[in-house]
KEGU-72898 format. One line per field, with one value per residue (C-alpha): residue in one letter; residue number from 1; x, y, z. Coordinates in pm, 1 decimal, always signed. Layout:
rest = [A / ...]
nr = [NUM / ...]
u = [X / ...]
v = [Y / ...]
w = [Z / ...]
// end
This chain:
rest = [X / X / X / X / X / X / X / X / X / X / X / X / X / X / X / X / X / X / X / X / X / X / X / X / X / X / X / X / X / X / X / X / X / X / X / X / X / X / X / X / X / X / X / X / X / X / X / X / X / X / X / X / X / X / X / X / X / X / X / X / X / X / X / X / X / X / X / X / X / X / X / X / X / X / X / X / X / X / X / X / X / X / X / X / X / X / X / X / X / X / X / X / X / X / X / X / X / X / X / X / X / X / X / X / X / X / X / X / X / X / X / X / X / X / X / X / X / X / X / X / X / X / X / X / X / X / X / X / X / X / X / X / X / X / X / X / X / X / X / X / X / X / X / X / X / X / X / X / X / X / X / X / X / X / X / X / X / X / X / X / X / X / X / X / X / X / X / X / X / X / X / X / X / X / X / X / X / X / X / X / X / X / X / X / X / X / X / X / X / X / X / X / X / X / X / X / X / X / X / X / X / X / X / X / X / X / X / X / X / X / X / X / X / X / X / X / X / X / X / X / X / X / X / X / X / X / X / X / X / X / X / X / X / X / X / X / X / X / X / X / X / X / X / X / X / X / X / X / X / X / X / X / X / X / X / X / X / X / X / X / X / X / X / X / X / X / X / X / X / X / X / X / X / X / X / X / X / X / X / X / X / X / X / X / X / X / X / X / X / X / X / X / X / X / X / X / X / X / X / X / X / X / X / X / X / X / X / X / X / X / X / X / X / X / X / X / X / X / X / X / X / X / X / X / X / X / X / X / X / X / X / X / X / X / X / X / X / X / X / X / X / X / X / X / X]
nr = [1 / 2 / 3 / 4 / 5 / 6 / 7 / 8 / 9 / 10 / 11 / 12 / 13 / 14 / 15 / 16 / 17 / 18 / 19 / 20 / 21 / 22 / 23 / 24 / 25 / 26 / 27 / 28 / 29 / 30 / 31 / 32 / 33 / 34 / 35 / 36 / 37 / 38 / 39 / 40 / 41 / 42 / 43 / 44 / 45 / 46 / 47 / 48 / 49 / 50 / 51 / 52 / 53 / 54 / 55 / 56 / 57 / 58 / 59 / 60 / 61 / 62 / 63 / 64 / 65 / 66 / 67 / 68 / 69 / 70 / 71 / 72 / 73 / 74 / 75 / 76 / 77 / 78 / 79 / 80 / 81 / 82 / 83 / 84 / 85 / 86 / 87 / 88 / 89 / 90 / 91 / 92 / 93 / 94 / 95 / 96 / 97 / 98 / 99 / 100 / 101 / 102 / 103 / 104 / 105 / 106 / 107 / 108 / 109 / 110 / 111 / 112 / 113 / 114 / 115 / 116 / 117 / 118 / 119 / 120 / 121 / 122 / 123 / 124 / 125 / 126 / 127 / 128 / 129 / 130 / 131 / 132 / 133 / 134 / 135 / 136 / 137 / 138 / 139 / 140 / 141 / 142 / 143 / 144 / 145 / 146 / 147 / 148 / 149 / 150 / 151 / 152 / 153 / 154 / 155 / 156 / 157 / 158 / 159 / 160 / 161 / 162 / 163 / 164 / 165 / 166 / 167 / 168 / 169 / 170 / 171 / 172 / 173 / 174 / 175 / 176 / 177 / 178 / 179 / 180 / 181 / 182 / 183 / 184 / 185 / 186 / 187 / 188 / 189 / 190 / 191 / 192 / 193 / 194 / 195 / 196 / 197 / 198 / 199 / 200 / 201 / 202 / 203 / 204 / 205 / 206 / 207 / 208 / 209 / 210 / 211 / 212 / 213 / 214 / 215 / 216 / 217 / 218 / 219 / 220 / 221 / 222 / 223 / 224 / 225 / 226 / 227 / 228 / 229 / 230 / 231 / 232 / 233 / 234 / 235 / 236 / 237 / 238 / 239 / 240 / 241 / 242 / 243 / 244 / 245 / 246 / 247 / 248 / 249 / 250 / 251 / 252 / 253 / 254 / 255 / 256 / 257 / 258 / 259 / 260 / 261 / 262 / 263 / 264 / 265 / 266 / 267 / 268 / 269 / 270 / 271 / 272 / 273 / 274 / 275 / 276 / 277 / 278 / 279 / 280 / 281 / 282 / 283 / 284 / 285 / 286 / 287 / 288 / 289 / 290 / 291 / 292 / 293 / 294 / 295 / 296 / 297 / 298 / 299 / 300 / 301 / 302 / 303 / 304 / 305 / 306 / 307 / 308 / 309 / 310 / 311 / 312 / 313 / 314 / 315 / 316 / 317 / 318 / 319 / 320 / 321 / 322 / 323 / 324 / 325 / 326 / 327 / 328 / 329 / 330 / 331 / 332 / 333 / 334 / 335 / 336 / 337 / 338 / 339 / 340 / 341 / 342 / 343 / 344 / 345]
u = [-2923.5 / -2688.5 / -2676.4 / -2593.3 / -2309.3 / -2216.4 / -2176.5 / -1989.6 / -1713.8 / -1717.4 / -1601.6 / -1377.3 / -1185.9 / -1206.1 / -1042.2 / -781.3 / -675.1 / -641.7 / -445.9 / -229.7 / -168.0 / -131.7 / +152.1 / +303.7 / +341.5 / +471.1 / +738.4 / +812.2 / +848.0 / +1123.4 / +1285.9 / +1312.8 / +1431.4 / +1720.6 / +1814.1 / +1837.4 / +2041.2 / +2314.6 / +2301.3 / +2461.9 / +2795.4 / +3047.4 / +3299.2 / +3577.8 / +3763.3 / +4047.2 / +4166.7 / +4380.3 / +4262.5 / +4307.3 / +4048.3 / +4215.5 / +4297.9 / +3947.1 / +3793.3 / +4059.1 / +3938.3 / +3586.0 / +3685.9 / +3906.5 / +3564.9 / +3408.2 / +3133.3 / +3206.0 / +3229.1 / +3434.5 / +3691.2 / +3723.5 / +3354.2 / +3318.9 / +3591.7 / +3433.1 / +3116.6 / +3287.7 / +3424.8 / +3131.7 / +2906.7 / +3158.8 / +3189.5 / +3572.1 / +3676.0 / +3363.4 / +3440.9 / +3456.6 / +3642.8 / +3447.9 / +3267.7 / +2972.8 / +2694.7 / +2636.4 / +2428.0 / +2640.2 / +2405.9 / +2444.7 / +2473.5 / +2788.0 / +2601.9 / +2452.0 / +2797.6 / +2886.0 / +2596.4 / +2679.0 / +3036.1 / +3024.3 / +2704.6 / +2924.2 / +2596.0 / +2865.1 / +2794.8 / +2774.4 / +2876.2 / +2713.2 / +2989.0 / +2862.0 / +2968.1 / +2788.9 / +2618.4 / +2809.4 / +3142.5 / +3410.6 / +3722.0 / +3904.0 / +3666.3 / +3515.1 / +3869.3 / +3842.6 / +3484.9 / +3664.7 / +3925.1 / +3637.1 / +3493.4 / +3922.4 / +3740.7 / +3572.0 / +3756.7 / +4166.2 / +4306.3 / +4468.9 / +4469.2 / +4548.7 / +4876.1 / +4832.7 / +4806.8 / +4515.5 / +4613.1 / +4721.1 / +4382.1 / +4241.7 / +4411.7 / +4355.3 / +4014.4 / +4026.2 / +3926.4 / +4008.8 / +3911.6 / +4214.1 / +4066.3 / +3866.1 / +3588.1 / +3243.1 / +3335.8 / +3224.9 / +2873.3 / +2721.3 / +2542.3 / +2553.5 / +2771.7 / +2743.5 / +3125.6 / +3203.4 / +3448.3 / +3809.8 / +3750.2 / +3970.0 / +3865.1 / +3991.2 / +3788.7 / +3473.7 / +3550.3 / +3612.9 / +3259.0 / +3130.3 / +3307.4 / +3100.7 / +2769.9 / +2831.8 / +2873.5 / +2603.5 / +2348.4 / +2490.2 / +2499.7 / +2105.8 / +2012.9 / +2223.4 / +2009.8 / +1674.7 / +1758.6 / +1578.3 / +1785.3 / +1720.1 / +1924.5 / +2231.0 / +2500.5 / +2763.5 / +2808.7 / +2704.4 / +3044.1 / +2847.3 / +2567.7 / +2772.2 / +2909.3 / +2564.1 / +2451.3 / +2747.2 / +2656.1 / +2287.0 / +2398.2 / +2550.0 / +2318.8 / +2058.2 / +1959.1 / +1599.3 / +1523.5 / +1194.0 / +1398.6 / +1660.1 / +1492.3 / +1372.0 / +1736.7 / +1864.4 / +1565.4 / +1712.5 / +2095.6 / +1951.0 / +1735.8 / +2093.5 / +2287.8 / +2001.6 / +2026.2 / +2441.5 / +2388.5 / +2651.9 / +2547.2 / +2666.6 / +2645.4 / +2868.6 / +2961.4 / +3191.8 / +3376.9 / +3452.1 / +3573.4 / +3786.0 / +3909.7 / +4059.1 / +4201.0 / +4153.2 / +3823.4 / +3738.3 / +3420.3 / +3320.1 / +3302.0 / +3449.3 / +3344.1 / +3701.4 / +3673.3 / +3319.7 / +3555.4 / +3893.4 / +3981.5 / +3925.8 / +3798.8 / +3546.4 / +3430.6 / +3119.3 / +3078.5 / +3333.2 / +3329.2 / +3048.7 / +3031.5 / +3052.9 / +3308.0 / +3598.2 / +3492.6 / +3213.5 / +3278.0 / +3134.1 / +3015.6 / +2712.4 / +2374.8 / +2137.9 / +1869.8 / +2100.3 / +2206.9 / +1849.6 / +1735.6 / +2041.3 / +1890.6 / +1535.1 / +1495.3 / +1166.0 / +1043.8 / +1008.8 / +1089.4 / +1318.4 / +1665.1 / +1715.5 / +1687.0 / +1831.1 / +1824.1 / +1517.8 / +1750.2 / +1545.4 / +1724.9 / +1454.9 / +1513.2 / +1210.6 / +1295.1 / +1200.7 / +1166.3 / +1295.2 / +1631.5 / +1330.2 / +1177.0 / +1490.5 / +1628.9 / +1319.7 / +1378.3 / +1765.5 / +1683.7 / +1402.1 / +1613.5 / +1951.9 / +2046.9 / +1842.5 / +1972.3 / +2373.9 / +2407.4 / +2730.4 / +2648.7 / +2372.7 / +2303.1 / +2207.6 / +2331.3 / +2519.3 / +2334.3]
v = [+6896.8 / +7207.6 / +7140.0 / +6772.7 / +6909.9 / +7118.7 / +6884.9 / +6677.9 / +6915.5 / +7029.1 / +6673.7 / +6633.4 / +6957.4 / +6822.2 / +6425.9 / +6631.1 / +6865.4 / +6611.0 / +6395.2 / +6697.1 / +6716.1 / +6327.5 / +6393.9 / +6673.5 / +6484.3 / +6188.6 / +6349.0 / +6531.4 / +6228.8 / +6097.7 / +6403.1 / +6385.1 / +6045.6 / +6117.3 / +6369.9 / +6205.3 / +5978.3 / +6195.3 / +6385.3 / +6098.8 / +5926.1 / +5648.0 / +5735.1 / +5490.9 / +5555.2 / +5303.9 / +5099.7 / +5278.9 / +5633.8 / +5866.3 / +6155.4 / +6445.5 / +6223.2 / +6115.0 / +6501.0 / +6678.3 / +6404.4 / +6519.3 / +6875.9 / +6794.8 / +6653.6 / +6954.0 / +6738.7 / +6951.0 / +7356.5 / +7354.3 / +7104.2 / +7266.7 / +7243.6 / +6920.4 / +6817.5 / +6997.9 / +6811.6 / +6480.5 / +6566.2 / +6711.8 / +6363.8 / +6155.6 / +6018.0 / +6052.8 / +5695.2 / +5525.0 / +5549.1 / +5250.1 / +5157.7 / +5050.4 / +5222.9 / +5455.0 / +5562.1 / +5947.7 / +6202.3 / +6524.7 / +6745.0 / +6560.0 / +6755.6 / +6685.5 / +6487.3 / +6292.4 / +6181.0 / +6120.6 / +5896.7 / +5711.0 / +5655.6 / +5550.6 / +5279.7 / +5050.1 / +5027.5 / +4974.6 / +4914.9 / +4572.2 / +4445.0 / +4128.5 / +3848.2 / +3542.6 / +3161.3 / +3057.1 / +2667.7 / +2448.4 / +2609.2 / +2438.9 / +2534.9 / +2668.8 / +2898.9 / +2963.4 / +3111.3 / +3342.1 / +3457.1 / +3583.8 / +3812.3 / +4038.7 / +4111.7 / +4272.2 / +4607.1 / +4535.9 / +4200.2 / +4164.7 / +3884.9 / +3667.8 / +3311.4 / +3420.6 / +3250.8 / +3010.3 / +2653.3 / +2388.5 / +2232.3 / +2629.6 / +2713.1 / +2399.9 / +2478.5 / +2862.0 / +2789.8 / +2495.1 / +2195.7 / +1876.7 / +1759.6 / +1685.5 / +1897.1 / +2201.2 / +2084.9 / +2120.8 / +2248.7 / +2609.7 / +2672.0 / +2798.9 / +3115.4 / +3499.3 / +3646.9 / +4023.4 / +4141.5 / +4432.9 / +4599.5 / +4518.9 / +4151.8 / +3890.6 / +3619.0 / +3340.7 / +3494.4 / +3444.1 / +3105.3 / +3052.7 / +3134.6 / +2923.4 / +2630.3 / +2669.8 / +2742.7 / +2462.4 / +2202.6 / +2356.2 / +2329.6 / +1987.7 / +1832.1 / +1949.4 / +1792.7 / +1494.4 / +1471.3 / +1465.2 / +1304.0 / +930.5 / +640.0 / +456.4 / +614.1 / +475.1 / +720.6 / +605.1 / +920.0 / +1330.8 / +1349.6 / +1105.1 / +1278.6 / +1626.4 / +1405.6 / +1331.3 / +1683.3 / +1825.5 / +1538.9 / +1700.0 / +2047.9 / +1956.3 / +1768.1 / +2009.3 / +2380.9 / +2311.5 / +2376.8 / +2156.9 / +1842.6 / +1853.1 / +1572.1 / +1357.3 / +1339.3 / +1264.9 / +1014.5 / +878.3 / +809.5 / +670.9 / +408.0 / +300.1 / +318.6 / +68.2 / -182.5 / -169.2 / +40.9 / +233.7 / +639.1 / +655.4 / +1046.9 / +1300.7 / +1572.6 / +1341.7 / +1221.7 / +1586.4 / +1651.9 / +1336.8 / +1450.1 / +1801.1 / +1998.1 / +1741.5 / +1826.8 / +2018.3 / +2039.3 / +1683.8 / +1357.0 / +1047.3 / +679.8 / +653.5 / +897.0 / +712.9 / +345.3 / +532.5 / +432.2 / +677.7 / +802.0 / +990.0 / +783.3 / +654.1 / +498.5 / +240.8 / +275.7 / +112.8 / +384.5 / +734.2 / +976.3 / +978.5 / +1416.7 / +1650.3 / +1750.7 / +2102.5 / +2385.6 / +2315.4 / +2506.8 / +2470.7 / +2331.5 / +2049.3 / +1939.5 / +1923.2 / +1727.3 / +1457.0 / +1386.4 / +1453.3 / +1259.9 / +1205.1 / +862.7 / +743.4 / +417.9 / +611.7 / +518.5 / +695.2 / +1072.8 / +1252.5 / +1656.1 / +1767.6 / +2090.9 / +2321.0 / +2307.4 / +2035.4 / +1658.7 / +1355.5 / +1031.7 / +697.9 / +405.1 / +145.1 / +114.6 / +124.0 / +408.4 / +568.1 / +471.2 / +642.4 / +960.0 / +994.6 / +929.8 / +1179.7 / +1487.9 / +1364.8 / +1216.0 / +1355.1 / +1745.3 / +1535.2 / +1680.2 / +1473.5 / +1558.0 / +1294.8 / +1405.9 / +1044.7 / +699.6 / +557.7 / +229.2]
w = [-4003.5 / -3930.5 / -3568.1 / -3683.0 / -3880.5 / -3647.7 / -3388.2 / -3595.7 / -3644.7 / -3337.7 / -3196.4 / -3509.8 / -3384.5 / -3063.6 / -3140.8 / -3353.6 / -3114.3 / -2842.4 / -3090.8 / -3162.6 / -2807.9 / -2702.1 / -3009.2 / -2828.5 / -2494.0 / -2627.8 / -2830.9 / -2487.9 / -2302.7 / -2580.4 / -2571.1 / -2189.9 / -2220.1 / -2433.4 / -2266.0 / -1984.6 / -2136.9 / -2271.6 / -1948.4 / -1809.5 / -1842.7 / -1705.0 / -1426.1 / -1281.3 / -987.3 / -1050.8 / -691.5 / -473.3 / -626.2 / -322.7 / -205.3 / -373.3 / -674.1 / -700.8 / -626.9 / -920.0 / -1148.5 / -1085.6 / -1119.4 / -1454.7 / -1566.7 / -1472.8 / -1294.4 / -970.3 / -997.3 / -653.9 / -555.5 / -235.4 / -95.0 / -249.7 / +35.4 / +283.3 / +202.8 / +222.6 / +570.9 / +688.6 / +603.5 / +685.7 / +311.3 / +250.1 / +344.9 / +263.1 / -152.2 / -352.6 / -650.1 / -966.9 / -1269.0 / -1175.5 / -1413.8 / -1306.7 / -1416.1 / -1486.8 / -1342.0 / -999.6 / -701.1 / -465.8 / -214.4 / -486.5 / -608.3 / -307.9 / -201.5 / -518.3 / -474.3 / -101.7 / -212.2 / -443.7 / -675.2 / -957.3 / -1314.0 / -1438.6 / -1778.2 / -1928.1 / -2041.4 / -2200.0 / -2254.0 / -2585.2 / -2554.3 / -2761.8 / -2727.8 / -2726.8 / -2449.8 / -2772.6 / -2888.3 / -2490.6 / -2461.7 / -2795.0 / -2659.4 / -2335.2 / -2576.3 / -2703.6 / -2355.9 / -2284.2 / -2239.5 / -1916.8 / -1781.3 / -1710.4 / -1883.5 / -1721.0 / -1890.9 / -2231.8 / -2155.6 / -1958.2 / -2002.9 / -1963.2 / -1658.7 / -1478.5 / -1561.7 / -1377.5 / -1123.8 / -1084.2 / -1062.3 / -785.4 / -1037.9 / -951.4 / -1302.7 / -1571.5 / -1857.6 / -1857.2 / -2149.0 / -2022.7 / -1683.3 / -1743.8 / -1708.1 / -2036.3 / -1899.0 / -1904.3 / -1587.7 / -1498.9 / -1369.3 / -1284.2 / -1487.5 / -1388.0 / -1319.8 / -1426.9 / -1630.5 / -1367.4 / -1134.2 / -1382.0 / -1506.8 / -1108.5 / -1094.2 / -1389.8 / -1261.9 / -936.6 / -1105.3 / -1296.1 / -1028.8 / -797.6 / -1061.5 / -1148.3 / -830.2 / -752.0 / -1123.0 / -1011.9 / -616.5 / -790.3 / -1098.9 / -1152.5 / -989.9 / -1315.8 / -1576.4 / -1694.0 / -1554.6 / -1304.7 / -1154.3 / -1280.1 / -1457.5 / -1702.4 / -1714.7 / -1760.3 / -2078.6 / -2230.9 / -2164.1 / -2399.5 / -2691.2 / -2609.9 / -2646.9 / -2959.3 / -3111.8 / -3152.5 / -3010.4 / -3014.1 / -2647.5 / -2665.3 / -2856.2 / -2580.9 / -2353.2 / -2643.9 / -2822.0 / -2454.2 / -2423.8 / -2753.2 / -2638.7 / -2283.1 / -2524.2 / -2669.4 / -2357.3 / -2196.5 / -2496.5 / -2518.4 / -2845.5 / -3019.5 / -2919.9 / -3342.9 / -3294.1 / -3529.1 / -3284.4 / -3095.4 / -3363.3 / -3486.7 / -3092.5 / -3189.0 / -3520.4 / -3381.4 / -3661.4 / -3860.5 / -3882.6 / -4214.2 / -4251.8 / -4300.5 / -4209.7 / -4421.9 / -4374.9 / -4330.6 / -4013.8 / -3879.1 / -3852.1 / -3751.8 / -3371.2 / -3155.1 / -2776.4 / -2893.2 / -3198.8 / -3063.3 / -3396.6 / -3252.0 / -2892.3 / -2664.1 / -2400.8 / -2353.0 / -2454.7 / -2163.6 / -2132.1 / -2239.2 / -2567.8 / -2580.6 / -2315.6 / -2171.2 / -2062.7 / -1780.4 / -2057.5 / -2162.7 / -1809.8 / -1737.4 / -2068.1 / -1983.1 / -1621.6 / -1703.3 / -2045.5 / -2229.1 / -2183.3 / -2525.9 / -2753.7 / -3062.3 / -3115.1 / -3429.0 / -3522.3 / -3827.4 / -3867.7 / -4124.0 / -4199.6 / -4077.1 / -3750.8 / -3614.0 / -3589.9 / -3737.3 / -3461.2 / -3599.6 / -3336.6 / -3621.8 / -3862.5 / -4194.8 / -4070.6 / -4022.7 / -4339.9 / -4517.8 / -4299.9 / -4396.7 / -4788.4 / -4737.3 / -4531.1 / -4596.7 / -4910.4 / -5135.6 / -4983.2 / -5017.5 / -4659.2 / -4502.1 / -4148.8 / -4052.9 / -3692.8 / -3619.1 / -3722.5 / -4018.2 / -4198.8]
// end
């Protein structure tokens, strides 16, 4: 029984011991880690930054001890005229050769800048303000139609033309040069949705089907509900039904819009009031995202027309006016939400 007990707490010291230690390493490992981290920092050499400029700021930095044998370095390895602009993430304890190695590979830091799904050109443009740290603004002032044109569209107005996506820059980029490249991520993905798309679906051409993607994006941000509510519209389009969907009309509305929607707004005249029109909206009427282009030209094959949020972000679809009638008293009215998501009776 001793020897037992004695084994026992021998392998109790034993578990404990190499717990302590397992502790010790792993606390060692963080420690290392943040260190690490604050042993490092940002460095920009700013375009058109000279040699010496670029080896005092070092020095004024005190990230090199010796401004002179850092130039003698460069000369020697042939690195003076191979430095490139941009913002560098260093470590502070690099070595001269290290920095540079760095500066002469154009391994720059990238910054992530992001266009939200849904957005509309309005608020795509007040997204770009809080990214003024890393990009240079250069359409703050400008109009609709100098934008379209800065970035080579051929399109009158901007709305839905920017790719909903997130775009690493490098800092120092100018926004037209980043909605340049939305604007051709946008058609490249649209045109190769458009190629393989099915012959059968309503569109005339992908600007239609860039329109029904926006109503899409809208309509709900359910990724999986995507190709049924565009499944949905398709259904209408096929029978010459009113599309009857909300987010249009408030495109329509403007400032106008406050909030709600009146029965007066539903019957007002308008080029976005689907509630009246029998087509599509003349433009997109939001920013759009790969998932919605892809839901417009890939729709679920289904026999709903009717759909009506449950407020819990999902939608119920009903494939008759009763059913749907039942589903609006049952989410909508009896919640008094005004924004139906889905046809009026």
């Amino acid at each position: 029984m001793k020897k037992v007990f004695i084994t026992l707490l021998f392998l109790s010291v034993t578990v404990a011991a190499a717990g302590y230690y397992l502790w010790l390493d792993i606390h060692k490992i963080m420690a290392q880690e943040n260190q690490a981290q604050l042993s490092q920092q940002n460095f920009i050499i700013k375009r058109g930054t000279g040699f010496n400029r670029l080896t005092a700021q070092l020095k004024e930095q005190g990230l090199i001890d010796n401004a002179q044998y850092f130039k003698l370095y460069a000369k020697y390895y042939q690195y003076g005229k191979k430095i490139q602009a941009g913002e560098y993430l260093i470590n502070v304890n690099a070595s001269p050769i290290d920095l540079l190695k760095l500066f002469s590979s154009g391994k720059v830091v990238r910054h992530n800048v992001t266009f939200i799904e849904g957005s509309n050109i309005q608020e795509l443009r007040a997204q770009l303000l809080k990214y003024r740290s890393v990009i240079e603004l250069k359409s703050t002032d400008m109009t609709e139609q100098q934008i379209l044109a800065a970035i080579g569209a051929k399109e009158s107005k901007l709305e839905g033309l920017l790719l909903a996506e997130t775009y690493r820059v490098e800092r120092g980029t100018s926004d037209i040069a980043l909605l340049k490249r939305a604007y051709k991520a946008m058609h490249k993905l649209l045109d190769e949705q458009w190629q393989s798309r099915n012959k059968k679906l309503p569109y005339k051409n992908a600007y239609e089907a860039l329109i029904m993607a926006s109503i899409v994006e809208k309509e709900t941000g359910a990724s999986k509900e995507r190709p049924v509510i565009a499944g949905v519209f398709v259904n209408r389009m096929r029978i010459g039904m009113k599309l009857q969907t909300d987010p249009t009309v408030i495109y329509g509305m403007g400032d106008r819009y406050k909030g709600n929607i009146t029965r007066a707004d539903l019957r007002r005249p308008s080029a976005y009031n689907t509630y009246v029109i029998k087509r599509l909206p003349p433009t997109p009427i939001s920013t759009v995202g790969p998932e919605a282009i892809k839901a417009a030209l890939n729709p679920v094959k289904t026999k709903y027309l009717y759909f009506v949020a449950k407020g819990d972000g999902s939608h119920y679809f009903s494939k008759s006016l009763r059913e749907h009638n039942n589903a609006v008293r049952k989410y909508q009215l009896r919640r008094k939400k005004s924004y139906r998501s889905a046809p009026a009776n």
